[in-house]
C-alpha positions in Angstrom: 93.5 103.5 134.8 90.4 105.6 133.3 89.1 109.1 133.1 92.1 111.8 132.2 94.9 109.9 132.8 93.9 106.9 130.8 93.5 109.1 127.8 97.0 110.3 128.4 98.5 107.3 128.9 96.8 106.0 125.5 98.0 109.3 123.6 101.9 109.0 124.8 101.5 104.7 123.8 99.8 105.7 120.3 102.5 108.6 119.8 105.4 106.4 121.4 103.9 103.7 118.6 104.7 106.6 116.1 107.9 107.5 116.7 109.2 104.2 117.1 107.7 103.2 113.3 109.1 106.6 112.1 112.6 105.9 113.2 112.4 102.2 112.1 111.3 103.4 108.3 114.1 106.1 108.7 112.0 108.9 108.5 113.8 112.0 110.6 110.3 114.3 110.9 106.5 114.2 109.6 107.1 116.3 106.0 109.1 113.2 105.2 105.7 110.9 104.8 103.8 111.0 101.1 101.9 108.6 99.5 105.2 106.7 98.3 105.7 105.5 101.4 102.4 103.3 101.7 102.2 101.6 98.7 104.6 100.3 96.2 104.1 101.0 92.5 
């Protein structure tokens, strides 16, 4: 698949990839991500 549709395709994986690594960290929505969530201090 190429042109349009392959970009779409790619966005809903990459935003599907997202979601799925939002819900497994337990974050409910995007204001929940800061900085304490990538690094441990």
């Amino acid at each position: 698949m190429g042109g349009k549709e392959g970009v779409k395709q790619v966005m809903r994986n990459i935003i599907g990839d997202f979601e799925l690594t939002m819900a497994l960290s337990g974050i409910k929505k995007l204001d929940d991500i800061n900085t304490s969530l990538l690094y441990n201090k």
